[in-house]
Phi, psi and omega in degrees: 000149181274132186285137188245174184336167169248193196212147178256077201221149194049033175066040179193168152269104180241174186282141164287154150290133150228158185226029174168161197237155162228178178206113186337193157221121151295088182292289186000296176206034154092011199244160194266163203204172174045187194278191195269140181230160191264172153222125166324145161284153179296310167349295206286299213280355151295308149302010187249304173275013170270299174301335181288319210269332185287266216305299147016285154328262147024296204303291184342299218263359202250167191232157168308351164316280171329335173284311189285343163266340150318269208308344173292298179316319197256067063333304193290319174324307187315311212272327238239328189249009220277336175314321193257330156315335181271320199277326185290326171289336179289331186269337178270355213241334188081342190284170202286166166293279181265179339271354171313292179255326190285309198260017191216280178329301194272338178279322225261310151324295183275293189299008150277302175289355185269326212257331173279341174312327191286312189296339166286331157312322197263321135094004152301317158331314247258355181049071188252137249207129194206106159259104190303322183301339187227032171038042200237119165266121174221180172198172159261163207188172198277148213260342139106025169211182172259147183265154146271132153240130186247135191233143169275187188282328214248000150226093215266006174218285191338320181242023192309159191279313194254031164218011215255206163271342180267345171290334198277308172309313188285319157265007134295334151310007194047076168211127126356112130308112151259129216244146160255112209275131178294136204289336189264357162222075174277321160319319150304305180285299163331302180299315163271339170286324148336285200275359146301291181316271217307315181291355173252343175295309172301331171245019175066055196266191168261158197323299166001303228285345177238111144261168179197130160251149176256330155196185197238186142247148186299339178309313174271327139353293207267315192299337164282325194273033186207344185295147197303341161311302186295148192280293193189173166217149174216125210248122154228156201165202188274173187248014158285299201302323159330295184255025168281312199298317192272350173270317130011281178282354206269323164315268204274018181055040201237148129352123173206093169246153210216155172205120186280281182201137200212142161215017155035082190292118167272127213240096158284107192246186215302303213302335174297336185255011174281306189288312163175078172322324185255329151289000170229028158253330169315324175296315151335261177332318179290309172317326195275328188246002176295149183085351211041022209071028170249058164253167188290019210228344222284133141357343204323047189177058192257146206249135195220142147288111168346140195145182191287288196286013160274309168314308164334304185301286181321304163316307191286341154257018173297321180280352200240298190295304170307345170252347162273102211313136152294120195252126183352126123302172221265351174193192160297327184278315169346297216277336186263334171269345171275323195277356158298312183310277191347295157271007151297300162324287176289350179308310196306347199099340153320146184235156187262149181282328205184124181098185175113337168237176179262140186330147185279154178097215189254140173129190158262041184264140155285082180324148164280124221222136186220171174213180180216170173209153186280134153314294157345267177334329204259330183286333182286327187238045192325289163011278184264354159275357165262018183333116173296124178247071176305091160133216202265065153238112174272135173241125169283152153231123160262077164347113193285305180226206180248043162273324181300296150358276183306269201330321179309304172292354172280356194275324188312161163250195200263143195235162187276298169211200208207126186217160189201121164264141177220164176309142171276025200228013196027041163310308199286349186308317209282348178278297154003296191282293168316303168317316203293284187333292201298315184266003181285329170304004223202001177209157189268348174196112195268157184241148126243188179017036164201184191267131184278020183308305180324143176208100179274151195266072177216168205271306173268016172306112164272057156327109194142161182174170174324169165273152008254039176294305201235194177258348179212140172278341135006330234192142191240145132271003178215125179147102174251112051264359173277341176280020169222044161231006145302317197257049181210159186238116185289077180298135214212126152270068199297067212055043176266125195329116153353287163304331181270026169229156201313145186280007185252355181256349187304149172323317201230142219263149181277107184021097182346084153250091159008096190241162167239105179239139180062067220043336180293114172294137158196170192275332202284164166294192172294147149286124172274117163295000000 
C-alpha cells in the first residue's frame, strides 16, 4: 500500500489518523495524479484544535511586529517557490499556467500577505476607541481560539485555506489557522503549507500557528466548525455544503462566515447596446468564460429589453460561444453539477441557445452554453431561474419593458455583485435611475459599466453580499482592515489601571496609530488632567 502525505498538525509534519486515502484528478484529462493524501480522523482534527488553542495562548504575547514579519517572510517563500507552486495548481485545477496563475494569481496572492503584514503592523484594524470622561476603553483583538478556513476549488492559491485572504486576515488578528485544504488541489495546498511552516519556524511564531489537514468526512467538518475550541471559521465553497457547516456552528454559538453562491446579474441597457454593442459583448465573453466561468464574480445573468439590438447581442454571442473551445472545469462533480444547473434551467423554462451538454472527448469539458428566458417567466419563477450554473453557462432574460426591469432587479436574490451598462450619452439614465434602487439592496458591489469578474486586494473592496452571496452582508473576505475584524473580538476596558492596558489603549498613542478618542478620530495622545 502506498504511504500517504503527512498533514501538519501540532506543530511538525506526522502520518494522519486516518480512515481513508484520495488521490487528486487532472480535469484536463480525467486522470488521477500526484501523490496518495490521507483523510483525517476526528483524532487528527482534536490534535489540531488542542494545538490551535495552546498557539492561541502562545499568540498573546508575540507583538506585531512579528506577525507581520511572518506573512512577509512566506510571501517572499511564496514567490521564491512560485514555478512549482503554479505548475501544481495547473495540473490539479486546468486553469491556465500563464497568465491566470503563474503572472496574475500567485503575485495576487503574496501581495495580500505583504498588504496584511503592513496592517499588522500598522494595528489600525484593531479601531481604538477611548472615552476619557467615563474612563472606558475598547479595541478589536485576537478571538483566543484557532480560526478555521475552507478554501475553495477554483482559486487555488488566492483563496487557498492556507495563503489565502481568509488565512492572511485570521492572522493578523493574532489567531492560529487550522487550514482545510480543497480535496481537488492537495499538492498545491502541501506546497504552501511547506513554505508557511518554514516561514513561522524562521521568526519563531508557536509552532502551531499554521495547521492543515487535508480532508474529513462532513460529520468531522460540521464537529470542527462548532467545537468549544474553535475561534471562528471562514468557508468558501457551495452553498449546501455552506449551510450544513453554519447550521453546526450557529448550533454552539461559534463565528462562521461564508460566501456561498452568486450570478451576479448584469443589466444592459438599450442606449448601450445602441452605442457599443461588440465591445461589451467582447467583455462579456471575456469575463464569462475566463476560467471556464467559475469564478464567484462570473456574470451568469444578463438582463436585456427587448428590440432589435438585444436579439443582435444575443445572436452575436451565440456565435462568440460557439466558436469558442471549451476549457476544462475545475472536476468531474463540476462537470456533473453544471449540466444538473442546466436541465434545472430548462425544467424552469428556459429555453437553450447553444450548448448544453458535455463536450466530446476526454477531460471535464462543457459545452459552452448560453439560454434565454422572458422577464415575465424570470419574475413568475425567480427562484428556480436563478439556479446557480458554475461555470461556462449563461442565461439572458429579456424584459417587454422597464416596468418589467424594476421587477426583474426586485427578484433577484442577494449577490456579491451587481452591474448596469448604460449610454455614455446619457439616453440611458432615466431607466438607471429605476433599475439602480432595486438592485443596489441585493448586492455587495454594485458596478457599472464593466464586468464584474476582477475582485481587486484593496481597503476599499466588498467581497460580500446579501444572502445567499454570503452568510452576512456585513462583512468582506477580500478588504483589509475590514476582512480581518471577522476573525477579532471587541474587547471593552472599564477603568482599568492604566498600565495594565493593551498598548493601542494606553495614554500615549503607539507609533501614530489612528484612536477615536472622545469621538474624534486623532493621532495625538489621551489628554491627562
Amino acid at each position: 500500500m502506498t504511504k500517504a502525505e503527512k498533514v501538519l498538525v501540532g506543530g511538525k509534519w506526522q502520518p494522519a489518523d486516518a480512515t481513508g486515502t484520495f488521490r487528486a484528478v487532472n480535469p484536463a484529462t480525467g486522470e488521477t495524479i500526484g501523490p496518495v493524501y490521507p483523510v483525517s480522523s476526528r483524532n487528527d482534527v482534536d490534535a489540531a484544535l488542542a494545538a490551535g488553542r495552546a498557539a492561541a495562548n502562545a499568540l498573546l504575547d508575540v507583538p506585531p511586529e512579528k506577525i507581520g514579519e511572518f506573512l512577509d517572510r512566506y510571501a517572499d517563500r511564496i514567490d521564491a517557490r512560485s514555478r512549482e507552486i503554479a505548475e501544481a495548481a495547473h495540473l490539479e485545477t486546468a486553469l491556465p499556467l500563464s497568465p491566470r496563475l503563474a503572472d496574475v494569481e500567485l503575485p495576487r496572492t503574496s501581495n495580500q500577505l505583504r498588504q496584511a503584514a503592513a496592517a499588522a503592523r500598522e494595528r489600525s484594524w484593531t479601531e481604538p476607541t477611548i472615552d476619557t470622561s467615563l474612563n472606558i476603553r475598547s479595541r478589536y483583538a485576537a478571538l483566543g481560539g484557532p480560526v478555521a478556513v475552507f478554501g475553495p476549488n477554483n482559486f487555488p492559491l488566492a483563496f487557498n485555506g492556507v495563503s489565502g485572504g481568509d488565512f492572511a486576515a485570521a492572522i493578523v488578528a493574532g489567531n492560529p489557522v487550522i487550514a482545510k485544504a480543497h480535496s481537488s488541489h492537495p499538492l498545491t495546498s502541501q506546497l504552501l503549507a511547506e513554505e508557511a511552516f518554514a516561514a513561522v519556524q524562521e521568526v519563531q511564531l508557536p509552532a502551531a500557528t499554521v495547521q492543515m489537514i487535508y480532508r474529513t468526512d462532513h460529520t468531522d467538518g460540521t464537529y470542527l466548525v462548532s467545537h468549544p475550541l474553535i475561534g471562528a471559521t471562514g468557508y468558501t465553497g457551495s452553498r449546501r455544503a455552506a449551510l450544513a457547516l453554519k447550521a453546526a456552528a450557529d448550533a454552539a454559538g461559534k463565528p462562521i462566515y461564508l460566501e456561498m453562491s452568486s450570478i451576479n446579474p448584469v443589466f444592459i441597457l438599450p442606449g448601450a447596446l445602441k452605442e457599443r454593442s461588440g465591445e461589451i459583448a467582447e467583455e462579456f465573453q471575456t469575463s464569462a468564460l475566463m476560467g471556464t466561468g467559475q469564478f464567484c464574480t462570473n456574470p451568469g445573468i444578463v438582463v436585456l429589453l427587448e428590440g432589435k439590438e438585444a436579439e443582435q447581442f444575443i445572436g452575436d454571442m451565440r456565435g462568440r460561444f460557439e466558436k469558442a473551445n471549451p476549457t476544462p472545469l475545475l472536476g468531474f462533480g463540476g462537470l456533473t453539477g453544471l449540466g444538473e444547473s442546466v436541465e434545472a434551467l430548462e425544467a424552469a423554462g428556459a429555453t437553450l441557445i447553444t450548448g448544453g451538454s458535455k463536450a466530446p472527448g476526454s477531460g471535464c469539458r462543457f459545452q459552452n452554453t448560453l439560454l434565454r428566458t422572458t422577464g415575465e417567466a424570470f419574475i413568475r419563477d425567480p427562484e428556480k431561474l436563478q439556479t446557480e450554473a458554475f461555470g461556462n453557462s449563461n442565461l439572458f432574460v429579456v424584459a417587454k419593458d422597464a416596468d418589467e426591469l424594476e421587477k426583474i432587479a426586485d427578484s433577484f436574490e442577494g449577490n456579491l455583485t451587481g452591474c448596469i451598462y448604460t449610454d455614455t450619452r446619457g439616453g440611458d439614465d432615466v431607466l438607471y435611475a429605476r433599475v439602480e434602487p432595486h438592485l443596489r439592496w441585493r448586492v455587495g458591489r454594485l458596478l457599472n459599466d464593466k464586468m464584474p469578474t476582477g475582485v481587486a486586494v484593496t481597503p476599499a473592496m466588498n467581497h460580500g453580499g446579501p444572502y445567499p452571496a454570503t452568510g452576512h452582508p456585513g462583512f468582506t473576505a477580500v478588504g483589509i482592515p475590514a476582512s480581518v475584524r471577522r476573525f477579532a473580538s471587541l474587547q471593552c476596558y472599564d477603568n482599568v489601571r492604566e498600565p495594565r492596558l493593551p498598548a493601542e489603549l494606553r495614554n500615549r498613542n503607539p507609533g501614530g496609530l489612528w484612536r477615536r478618542i472622545d469621538g474624534a478620530w486623532t493621532l495625538d495622545d489621551v489628554r491627562v488632567s
